[in-house]
C-alpha positions in Angstrom: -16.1 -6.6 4.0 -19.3 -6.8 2.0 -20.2 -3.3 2.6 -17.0 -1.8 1.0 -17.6 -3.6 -2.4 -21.3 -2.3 -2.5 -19.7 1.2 -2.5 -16.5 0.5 -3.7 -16.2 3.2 -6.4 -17.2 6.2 -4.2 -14.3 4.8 -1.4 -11.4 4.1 -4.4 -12.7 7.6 -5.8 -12.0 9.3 -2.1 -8.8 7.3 -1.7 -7.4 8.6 -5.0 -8.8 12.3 -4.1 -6.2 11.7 -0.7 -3.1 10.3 -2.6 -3.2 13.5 -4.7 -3.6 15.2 -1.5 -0.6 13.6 0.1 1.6 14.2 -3.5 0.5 18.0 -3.2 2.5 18.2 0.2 5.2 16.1 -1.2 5.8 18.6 -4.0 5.2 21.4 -1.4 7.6 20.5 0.6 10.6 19.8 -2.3 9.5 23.3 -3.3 10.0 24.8 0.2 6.6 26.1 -0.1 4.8 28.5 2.3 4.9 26.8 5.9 1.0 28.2 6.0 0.1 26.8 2.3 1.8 23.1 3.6 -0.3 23.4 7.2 -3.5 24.0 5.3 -2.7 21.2 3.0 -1.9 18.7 6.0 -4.8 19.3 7.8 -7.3 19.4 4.5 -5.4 15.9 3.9 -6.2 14.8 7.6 -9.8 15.8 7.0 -10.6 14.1 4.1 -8.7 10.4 6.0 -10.7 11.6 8.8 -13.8 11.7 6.8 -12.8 8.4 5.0 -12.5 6.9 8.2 -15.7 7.8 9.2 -18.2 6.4 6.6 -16.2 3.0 6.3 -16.5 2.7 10.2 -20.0 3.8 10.1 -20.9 0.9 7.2 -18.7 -1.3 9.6 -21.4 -0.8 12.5 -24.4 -0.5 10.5 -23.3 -3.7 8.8 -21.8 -6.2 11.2 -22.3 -4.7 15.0 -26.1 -4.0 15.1 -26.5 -7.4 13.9 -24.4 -9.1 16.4 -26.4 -7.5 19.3 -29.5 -10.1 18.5 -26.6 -12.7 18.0 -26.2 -13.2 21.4 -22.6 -14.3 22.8 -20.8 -12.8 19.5 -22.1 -9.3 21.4 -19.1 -8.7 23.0 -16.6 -9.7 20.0 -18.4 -6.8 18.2 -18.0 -4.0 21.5 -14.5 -4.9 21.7 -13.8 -5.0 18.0 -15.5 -0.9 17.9 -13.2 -0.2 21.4 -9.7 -1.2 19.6 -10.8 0.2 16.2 -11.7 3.7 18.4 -8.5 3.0 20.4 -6.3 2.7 17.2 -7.6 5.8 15.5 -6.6 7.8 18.8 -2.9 6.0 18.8 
């Protein structure tokens, strides 16, 4: 995955934003927290995987799908690899 060591930092830096997401609704919920405060947490948390899912799967198709479309018979390989990445997210 050449294209996630050429931004490496920025994605590590994200990741690290999320954990301390995910810890923030581990602590809310130990402290029995607001059930409002812990839903805004969740779905701030789900954004930011959501947005983190979004650039690596965008590098994914910039880097190794547009290619494979002048590749000839590896088209397909990439098509289906996008349709069970797309059909995981949605699991």
């Amino acid at each position: 995955m050449s294209h996630t060591i050429r931004d490496k930092q920025k994605l590590l830096n994200r990741v690290r934003r999320i954990r301390g997401q995910v810890d923030a609704i581990e602590r809310a919920l130990v402290d029995e927290s607001d059930c409002l405060a812990l839903l805004q947490q969740i779905t701030s948390c789900r954004g930011a995987m959501n947005g983190l899912l979004g650039v690596v799967l965008e590098d994914h198709i910039r880097t190794h799908l547009v290619d494979v479309d002048h590749a000839g018979d590896d088209k397909d390989d990439g098509k289906e690899q996008l349709i069970e990445i797309v059909r995981s997210y949605f699991k």
